[in-house]
TIFIMAR-720481 format. One record per residue (C-alpha): residue number from 1; residue in three letters; chain; x, y, z. Coordinates in Angstrom, 1 decimal. Layout:
! residues N
+-----+-----+----+--------+--------+--------+
!   i !  aa ! ch !     xx !     yy !     zz !
+-----+-----+----+--------+--------+--------+
! NUM ! Ala !  A !      X !      Y !      Z !
...
+-----+-----+----+--------+--------+--------+
***
This chain:
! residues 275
+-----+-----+----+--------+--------+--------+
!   i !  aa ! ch !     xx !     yy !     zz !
+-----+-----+----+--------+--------+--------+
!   1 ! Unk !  A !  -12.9 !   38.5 !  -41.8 !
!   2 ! Unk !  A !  -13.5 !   41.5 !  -39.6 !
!   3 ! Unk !  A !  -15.6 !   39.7 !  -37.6 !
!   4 ! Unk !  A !  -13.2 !   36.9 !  -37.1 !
!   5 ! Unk !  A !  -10.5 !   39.1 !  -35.9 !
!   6 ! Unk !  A !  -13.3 !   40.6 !  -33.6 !
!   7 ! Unk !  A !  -13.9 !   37.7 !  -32.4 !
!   8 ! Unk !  A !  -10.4 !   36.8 !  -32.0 !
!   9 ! Unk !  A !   -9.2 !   40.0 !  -30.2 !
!  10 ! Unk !  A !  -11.8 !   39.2 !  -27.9 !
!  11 ! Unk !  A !  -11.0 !   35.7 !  -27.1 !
!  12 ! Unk !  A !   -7.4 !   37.1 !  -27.0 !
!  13 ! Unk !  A !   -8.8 !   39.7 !  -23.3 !
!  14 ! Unk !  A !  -10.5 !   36.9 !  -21.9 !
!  15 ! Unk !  A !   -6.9 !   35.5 !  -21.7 !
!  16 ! Unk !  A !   -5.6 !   38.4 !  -20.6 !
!  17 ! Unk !  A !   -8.0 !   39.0 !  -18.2 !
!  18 ! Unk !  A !   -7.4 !   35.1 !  -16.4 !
!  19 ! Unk !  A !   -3.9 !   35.7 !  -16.5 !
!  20 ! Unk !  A !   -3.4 !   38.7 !  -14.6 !
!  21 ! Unk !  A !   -5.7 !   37.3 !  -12.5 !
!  22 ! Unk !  A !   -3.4 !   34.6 !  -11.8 !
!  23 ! Unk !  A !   -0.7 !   36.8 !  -11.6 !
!  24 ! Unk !  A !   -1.9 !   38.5 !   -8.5 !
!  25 ! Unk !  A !   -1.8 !   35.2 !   -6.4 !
!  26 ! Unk !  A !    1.9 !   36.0 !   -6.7 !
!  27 ! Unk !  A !    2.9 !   32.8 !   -7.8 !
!  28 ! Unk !  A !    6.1 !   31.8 !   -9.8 !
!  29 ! Unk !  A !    5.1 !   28.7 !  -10.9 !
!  30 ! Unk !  A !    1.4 !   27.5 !  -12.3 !
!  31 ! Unk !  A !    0.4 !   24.2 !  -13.2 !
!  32 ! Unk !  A !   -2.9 !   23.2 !  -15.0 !
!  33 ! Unk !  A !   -4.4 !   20.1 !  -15.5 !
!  34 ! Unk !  A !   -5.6 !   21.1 !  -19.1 !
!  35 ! Unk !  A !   -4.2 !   22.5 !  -22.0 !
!  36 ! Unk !  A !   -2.6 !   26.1 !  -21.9 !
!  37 ! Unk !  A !   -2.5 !   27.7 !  -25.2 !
!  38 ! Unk !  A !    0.4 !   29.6 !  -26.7 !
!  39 ! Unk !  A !   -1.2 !   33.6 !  -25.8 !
!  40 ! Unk !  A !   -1.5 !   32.5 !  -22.1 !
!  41 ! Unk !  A !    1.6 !   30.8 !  -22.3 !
!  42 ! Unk !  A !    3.8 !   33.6 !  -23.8 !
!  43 ! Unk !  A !    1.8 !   36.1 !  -21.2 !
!  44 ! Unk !  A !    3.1 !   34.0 !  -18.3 !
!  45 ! Unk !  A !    6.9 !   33.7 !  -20.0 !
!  46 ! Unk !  A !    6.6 !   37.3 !  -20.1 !
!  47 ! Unk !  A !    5.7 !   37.7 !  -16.6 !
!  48 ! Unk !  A !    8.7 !   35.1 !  -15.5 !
!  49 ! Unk !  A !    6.2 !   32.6 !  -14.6 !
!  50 ! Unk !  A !    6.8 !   29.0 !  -15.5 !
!  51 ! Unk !  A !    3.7 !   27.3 !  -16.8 !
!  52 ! Unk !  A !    2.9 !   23.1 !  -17.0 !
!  53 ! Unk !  A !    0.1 !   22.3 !  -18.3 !
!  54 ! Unk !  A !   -1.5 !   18.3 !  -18.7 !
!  55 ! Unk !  A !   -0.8 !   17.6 !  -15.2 !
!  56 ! Unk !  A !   -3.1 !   14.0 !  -14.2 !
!  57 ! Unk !  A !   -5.3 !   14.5 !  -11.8 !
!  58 ! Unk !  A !   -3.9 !   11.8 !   -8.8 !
!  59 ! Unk !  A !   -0.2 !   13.6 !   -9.8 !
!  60 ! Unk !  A !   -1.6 !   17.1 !   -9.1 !
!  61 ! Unk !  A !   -3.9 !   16.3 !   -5.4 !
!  62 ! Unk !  A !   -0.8 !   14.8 !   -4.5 !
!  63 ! Unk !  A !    1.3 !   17.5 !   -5.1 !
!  64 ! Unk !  A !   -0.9 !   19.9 !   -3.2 !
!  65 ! Unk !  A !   -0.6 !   17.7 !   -0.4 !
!  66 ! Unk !  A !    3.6 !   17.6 !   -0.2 !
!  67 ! Unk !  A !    3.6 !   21.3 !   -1.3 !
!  68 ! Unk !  A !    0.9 !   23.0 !    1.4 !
!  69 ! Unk !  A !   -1.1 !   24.0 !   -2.0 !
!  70 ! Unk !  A !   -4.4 !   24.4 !   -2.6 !
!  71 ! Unk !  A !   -6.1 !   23.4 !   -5.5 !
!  72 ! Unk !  A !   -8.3 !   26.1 !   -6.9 !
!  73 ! Unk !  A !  -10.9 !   26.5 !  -10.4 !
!  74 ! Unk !  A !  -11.4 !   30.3 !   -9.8 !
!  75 ! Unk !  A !   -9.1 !   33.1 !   -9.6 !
!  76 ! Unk !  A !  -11.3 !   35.7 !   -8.2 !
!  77 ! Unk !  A !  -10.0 !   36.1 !   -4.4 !
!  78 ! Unk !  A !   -6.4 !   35.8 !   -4.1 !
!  79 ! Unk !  A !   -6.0 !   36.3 !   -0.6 !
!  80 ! Unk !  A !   -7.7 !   33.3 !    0.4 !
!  81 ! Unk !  A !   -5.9 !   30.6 !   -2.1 !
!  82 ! Unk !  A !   -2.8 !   29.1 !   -0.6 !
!  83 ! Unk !  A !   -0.2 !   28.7 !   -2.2 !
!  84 ! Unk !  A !    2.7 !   25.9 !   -2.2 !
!  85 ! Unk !  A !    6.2 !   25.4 !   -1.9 !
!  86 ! Unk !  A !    9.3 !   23.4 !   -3.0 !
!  87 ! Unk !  A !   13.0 !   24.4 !   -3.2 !
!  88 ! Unk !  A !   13.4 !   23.2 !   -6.5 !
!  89 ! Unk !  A !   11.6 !   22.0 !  -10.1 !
!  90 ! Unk !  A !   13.3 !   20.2 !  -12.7 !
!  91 ! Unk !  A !   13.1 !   18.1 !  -15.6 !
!  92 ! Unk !  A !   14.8 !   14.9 !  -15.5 !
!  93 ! Unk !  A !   14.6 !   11.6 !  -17.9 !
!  94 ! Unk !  A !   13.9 !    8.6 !  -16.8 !
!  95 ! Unk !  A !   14.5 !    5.7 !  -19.6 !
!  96 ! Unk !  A !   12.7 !    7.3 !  -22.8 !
!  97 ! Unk !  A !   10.0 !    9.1 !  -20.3 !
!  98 ! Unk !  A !   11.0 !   12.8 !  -19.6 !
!  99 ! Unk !  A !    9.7 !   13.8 !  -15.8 !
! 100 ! Unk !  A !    9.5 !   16.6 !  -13.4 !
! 101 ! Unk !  A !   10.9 !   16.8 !  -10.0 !
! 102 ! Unk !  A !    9.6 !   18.9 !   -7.5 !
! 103 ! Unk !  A !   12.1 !   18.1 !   -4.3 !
! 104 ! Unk !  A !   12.5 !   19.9 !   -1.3 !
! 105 ! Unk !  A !    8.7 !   20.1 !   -0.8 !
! 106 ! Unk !  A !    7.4 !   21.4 !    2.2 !
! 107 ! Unk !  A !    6.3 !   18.3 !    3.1 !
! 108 ! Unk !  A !    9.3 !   16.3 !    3.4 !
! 109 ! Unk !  A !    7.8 !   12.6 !    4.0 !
! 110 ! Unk !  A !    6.4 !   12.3 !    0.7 !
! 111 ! Unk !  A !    8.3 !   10.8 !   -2.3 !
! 112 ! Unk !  A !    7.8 !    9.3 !   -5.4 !
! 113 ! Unk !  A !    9.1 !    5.7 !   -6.6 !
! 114 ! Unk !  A !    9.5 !    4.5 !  -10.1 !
! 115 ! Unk !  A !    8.8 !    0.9 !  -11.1 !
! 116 ! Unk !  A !   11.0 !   -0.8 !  -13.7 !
! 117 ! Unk !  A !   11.4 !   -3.9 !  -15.3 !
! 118 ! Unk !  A !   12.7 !   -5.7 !  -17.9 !
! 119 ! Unk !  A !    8.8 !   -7.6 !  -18.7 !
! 120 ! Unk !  A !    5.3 !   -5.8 !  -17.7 !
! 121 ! Unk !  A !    5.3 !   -9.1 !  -15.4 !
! 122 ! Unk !  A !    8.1 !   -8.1 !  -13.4 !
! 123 ! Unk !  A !    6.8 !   -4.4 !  -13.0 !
! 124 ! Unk !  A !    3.5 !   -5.9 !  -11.8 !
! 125 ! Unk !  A !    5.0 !   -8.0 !   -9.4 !
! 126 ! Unk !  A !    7.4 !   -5.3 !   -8.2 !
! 127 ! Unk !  A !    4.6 !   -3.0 !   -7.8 !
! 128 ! Unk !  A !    2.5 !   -5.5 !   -5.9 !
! 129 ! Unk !  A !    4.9 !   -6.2 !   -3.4 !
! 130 ! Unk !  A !    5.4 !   -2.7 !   -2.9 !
! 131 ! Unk !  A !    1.8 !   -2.1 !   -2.0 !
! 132 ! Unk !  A !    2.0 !   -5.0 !    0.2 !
! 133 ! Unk !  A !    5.1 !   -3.2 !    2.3 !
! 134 ! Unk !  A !    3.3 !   -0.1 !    2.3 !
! 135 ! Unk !  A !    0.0 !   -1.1 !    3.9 !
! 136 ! Unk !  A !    1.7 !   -2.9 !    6.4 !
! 137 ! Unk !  A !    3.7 !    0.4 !    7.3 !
! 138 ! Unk !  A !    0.3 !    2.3 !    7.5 !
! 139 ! Unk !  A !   -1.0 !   -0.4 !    9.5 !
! 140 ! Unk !  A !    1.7 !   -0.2 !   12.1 !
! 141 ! Unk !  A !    1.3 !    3.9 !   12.1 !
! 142 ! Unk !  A !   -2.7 !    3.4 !   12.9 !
! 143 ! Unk !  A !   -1.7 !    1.0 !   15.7 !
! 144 ! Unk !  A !    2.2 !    0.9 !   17.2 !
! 145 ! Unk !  A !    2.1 !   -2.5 !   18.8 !
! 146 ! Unk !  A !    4.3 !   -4.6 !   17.1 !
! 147 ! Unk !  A !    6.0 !   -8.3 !   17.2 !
! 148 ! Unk !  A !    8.7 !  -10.1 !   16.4 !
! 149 ! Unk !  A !    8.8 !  -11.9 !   12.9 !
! 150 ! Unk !  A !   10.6 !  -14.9 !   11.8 !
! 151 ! Unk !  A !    7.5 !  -16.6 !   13.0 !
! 152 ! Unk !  A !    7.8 !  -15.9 !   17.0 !
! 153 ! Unk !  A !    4.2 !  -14.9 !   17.4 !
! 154 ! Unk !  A !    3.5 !  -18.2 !   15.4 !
! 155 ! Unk !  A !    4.8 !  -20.4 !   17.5 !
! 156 ! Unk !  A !    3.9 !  -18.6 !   20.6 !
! 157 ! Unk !  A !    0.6 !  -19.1 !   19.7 !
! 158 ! Unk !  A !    1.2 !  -23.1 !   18.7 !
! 159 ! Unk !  A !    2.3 !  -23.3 !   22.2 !
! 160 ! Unk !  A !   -0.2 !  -21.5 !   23.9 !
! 161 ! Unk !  A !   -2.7 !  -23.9 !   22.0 !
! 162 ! Unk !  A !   -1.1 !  -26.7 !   22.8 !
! 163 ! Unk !  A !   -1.2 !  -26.3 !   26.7 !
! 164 ! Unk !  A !   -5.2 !  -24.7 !   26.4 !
! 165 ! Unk !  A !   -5.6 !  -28.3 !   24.5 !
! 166 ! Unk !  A !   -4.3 !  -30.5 !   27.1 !
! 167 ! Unk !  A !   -6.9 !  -29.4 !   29.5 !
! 168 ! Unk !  A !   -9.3 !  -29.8 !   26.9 !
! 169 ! Unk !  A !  -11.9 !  -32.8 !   26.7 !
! 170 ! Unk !  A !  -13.3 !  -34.4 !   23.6 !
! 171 ! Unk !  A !  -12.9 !  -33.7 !   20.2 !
! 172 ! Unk !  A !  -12.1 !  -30.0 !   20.4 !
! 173 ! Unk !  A !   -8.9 !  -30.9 !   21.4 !
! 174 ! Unk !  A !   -8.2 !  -32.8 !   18.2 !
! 175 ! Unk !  A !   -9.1 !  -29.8 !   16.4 !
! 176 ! Unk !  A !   -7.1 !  -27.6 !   18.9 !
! 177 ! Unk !  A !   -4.0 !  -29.8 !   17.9 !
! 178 ! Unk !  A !   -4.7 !  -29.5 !   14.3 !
! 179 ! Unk !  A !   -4.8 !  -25.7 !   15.1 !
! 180 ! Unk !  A !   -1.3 !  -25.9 !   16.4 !
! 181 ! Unk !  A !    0.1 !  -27.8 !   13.4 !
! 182 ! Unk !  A !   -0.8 !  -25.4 !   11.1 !
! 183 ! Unk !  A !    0.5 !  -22.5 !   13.3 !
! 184 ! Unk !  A !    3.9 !  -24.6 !   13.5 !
! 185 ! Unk !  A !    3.9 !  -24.9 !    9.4 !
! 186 ! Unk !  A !    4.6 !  -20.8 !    9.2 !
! 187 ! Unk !  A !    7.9 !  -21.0 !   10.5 !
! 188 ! Unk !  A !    8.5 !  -23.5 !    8.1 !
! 189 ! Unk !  A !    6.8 !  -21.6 !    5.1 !
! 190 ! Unk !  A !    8.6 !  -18.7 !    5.7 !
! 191 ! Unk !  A !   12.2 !  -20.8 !    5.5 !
! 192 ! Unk !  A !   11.5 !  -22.2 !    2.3 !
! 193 ! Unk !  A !   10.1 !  -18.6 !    0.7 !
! 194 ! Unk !  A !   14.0 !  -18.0 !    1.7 !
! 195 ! Unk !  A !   15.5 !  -21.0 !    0.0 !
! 196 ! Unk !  A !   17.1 !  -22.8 !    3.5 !
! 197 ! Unk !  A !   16.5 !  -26.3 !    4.0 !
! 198 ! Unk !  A !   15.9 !  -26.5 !    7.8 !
! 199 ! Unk !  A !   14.9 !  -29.5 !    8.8 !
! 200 ! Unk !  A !   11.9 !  -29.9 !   11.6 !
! 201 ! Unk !  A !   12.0 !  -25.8 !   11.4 !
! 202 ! Unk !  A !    8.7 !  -26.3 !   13.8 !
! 203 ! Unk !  A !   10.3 !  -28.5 !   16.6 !
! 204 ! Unk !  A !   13.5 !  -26.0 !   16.4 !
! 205 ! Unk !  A !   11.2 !  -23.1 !   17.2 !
! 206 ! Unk !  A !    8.6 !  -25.2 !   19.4 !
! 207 ! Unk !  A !   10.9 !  -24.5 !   22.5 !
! 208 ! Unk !  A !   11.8 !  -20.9 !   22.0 !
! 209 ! Unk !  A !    9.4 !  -19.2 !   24.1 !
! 210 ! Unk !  A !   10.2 !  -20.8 !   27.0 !
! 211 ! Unk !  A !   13.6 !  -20.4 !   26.6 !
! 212 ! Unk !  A !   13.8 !  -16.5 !   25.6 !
! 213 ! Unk !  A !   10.9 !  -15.1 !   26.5 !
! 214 ! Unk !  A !    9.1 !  -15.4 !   22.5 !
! 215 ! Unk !  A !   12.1 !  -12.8 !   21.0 !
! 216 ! Unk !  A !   13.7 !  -15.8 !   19.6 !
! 217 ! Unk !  A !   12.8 !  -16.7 !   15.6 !
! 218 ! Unk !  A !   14.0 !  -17.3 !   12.4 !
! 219 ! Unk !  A !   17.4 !  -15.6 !   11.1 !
! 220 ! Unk !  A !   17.0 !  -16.0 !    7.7 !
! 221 ! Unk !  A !   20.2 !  -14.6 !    7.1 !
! 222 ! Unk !  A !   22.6 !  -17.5 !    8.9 !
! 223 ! Unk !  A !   20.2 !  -19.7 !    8.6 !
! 224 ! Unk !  A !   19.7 !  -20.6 !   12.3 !
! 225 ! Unk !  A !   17.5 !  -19.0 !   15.2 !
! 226 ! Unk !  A !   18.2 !  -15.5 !   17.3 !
! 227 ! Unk !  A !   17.1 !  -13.1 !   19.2 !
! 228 ! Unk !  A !   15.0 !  -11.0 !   16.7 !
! 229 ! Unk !  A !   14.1 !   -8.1 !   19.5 !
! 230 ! Unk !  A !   17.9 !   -7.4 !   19.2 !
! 231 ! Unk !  A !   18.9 !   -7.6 !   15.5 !
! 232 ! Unk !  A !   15.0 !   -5.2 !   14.9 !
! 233 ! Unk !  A !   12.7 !   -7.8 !   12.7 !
! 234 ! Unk !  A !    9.3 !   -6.7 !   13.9 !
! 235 ! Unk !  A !    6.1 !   -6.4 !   12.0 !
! 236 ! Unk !  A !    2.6 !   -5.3 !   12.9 !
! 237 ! Unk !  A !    0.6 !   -7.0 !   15.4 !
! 238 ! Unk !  A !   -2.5 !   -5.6 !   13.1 !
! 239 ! Unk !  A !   -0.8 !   -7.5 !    9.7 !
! 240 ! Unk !  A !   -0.5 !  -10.6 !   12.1 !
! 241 ! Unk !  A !   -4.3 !  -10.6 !   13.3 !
! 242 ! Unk !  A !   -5.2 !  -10.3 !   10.1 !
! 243 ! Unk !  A !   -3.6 !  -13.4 !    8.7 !
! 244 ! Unk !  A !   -4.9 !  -15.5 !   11.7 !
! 245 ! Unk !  A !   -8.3 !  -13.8 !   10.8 !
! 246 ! Unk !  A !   -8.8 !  -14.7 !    7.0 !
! 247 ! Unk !  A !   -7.0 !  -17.9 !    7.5 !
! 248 ! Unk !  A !   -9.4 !  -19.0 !   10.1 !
! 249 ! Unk !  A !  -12.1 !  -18.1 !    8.0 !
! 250 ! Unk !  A !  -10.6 !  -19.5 !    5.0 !
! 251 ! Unk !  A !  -10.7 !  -22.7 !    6.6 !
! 252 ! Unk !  A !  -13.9 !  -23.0 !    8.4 !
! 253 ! Unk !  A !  -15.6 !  -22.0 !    4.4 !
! 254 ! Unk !  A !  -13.3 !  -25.3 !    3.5 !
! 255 ! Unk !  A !  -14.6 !  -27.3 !    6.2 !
! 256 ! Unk !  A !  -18.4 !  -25.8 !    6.0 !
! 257 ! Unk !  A !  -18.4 !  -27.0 !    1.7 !
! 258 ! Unk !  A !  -16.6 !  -30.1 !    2.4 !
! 259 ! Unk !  A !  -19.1 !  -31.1 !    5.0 !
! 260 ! Unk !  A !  -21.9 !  -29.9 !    2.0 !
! 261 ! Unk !  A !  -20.3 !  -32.7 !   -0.4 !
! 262 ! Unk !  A !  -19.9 !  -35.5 !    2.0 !
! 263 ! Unk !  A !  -23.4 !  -35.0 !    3.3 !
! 264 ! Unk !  A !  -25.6 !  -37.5 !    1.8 !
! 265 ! Unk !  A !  -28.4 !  -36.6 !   -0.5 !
! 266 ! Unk !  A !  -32.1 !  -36.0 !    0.6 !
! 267 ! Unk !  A !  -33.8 !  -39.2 !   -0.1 !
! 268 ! Unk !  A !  -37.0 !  -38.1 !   -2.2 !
! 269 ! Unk !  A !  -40.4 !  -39.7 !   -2.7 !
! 270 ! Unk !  A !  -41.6 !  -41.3 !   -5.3 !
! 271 ! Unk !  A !  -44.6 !  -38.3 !   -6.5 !
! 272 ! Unk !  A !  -47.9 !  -40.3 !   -6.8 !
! 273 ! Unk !  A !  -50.1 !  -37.4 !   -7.8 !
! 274 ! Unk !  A !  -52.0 !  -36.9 !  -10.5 !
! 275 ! Unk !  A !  -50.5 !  -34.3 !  -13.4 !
+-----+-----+----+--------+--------+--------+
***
């Protein structure tokens, strides 16, 4: 038993020792990503520190990053860890999970947002679509240039197709019109992902860039076309090129395996050798 409470008492100053080591970062707030049993924890109480332990690892890198921390596994040098701030920490409860909220970071641009739904079905959806908006925002911060939506680009395209196919000869320019038709369809597409029943959406939005300079698109909204410079529906010019870019390739794979099954088999000869 002496040797137990030896042991013990020992264990108990390597706790003591880490501590005050993490006291003399002068921080008033220390979170761990394992466990932080109740010695260390009553040592930090004592000291007016609070201490939260179990923090996941993507929840705690991003919290360095908002906060101007630094993530640290030794305590040895103090004066080169940096430490990070936020006006406030508390616990709120969200549904039947219980949360903390670290606002007023020093990094104001970063937030969190929580997902619910009635079915897991719903949440995934929800969260898909969110990841969707958000890489389209970081593609328009890598590259600025943007377009108008409400397929403008689409059918400024179609017509810029059309004309290059008129001057065209042979078959490319059956393919060129084929191009066009399917660039004309997105306008269309994106009426019906609305609900509104336009009819001919394509041959409403054929004539637009002549007539206002490709600003003027869908309004899903009313229902009819406008000037989609002026009411702000832009999207990235990066998003866009990358539709045209897997859809292009999307159908030339089509094309390339339908021309595979329509080819006709190799005739073989009849094998005449001996076995």
């Amino acid at each position: 038993m002496a040797k137990i409470a030896e042991l013990e008492s020992a264990e108990k100053e390597k706790m003591k020792d880490k501590v005050n080591k993490i006291l003399k970062h002068g921080c008033n707030v220390f979170i761990n990503r394992q466990l932080i049993y109740n010695y260390p924890e009553q040592l930090f109480a004592d000291a007016g520190i609070m201490a939260i332990e179990h923090a996941d690892f993507d929840g705690i890198e991003r919290l360095a990053l908002v906060t101007g921390g630094e993530i640290v596994s030794t305590f040895d040098a103090p004066e080169t860890v940096r430490l990070g701030k936020c006006d406030l920490i508390e616990q709120v409860m969200i549904g039947e999970d219980i949360l903390l909220r670290f606002s007023g970071v020093l990094l104001g641009e970063a937030c969190t947002i929580i997902i619910r739904g009635a079915t897991q079905q719903i949440v995934d959806e929800a969260e898909r679509s969110l990841h969707d908006a958000l890489c389209v925002l970081t593609a328009t911060v890598k590259e600025s240039r943007i377009i108008c939506g409400g397929g403008c680009a689409e059918t400024a395209m179609a017509v810029a197709v059309t004309k290059a196919a008129a001057t065209t000869p042979g078959k490319e320019a059956i393919a060129m019109e084929a191009f066009t038709r399917a660039l004309l369809q997105l306008p269309t597409i994106i009426a019906d992902n609305a609900g509104l029943r336009l009819c001919s959406t394509g041959e409403r939005t054929k004539g637009c860039p002549q007539r206002r300079q490709y600003t003027t698109g869908l309004n899903m909204d009313k229902g009819e076309l406008a000037d989609l410079q002026a009411q702000g529906v832009t999207e990235s010019i990066r998003g866009e090129r990358q539709v045209l870019q897997s859809a292009v390739e999307a159908a030339e794979m089509i094309l390339r395996v339908d021309d595979i099954i329509k080819a006709a088999p190799r005739r073989r000869t009849e094998d005449r050798g001996f076995c």
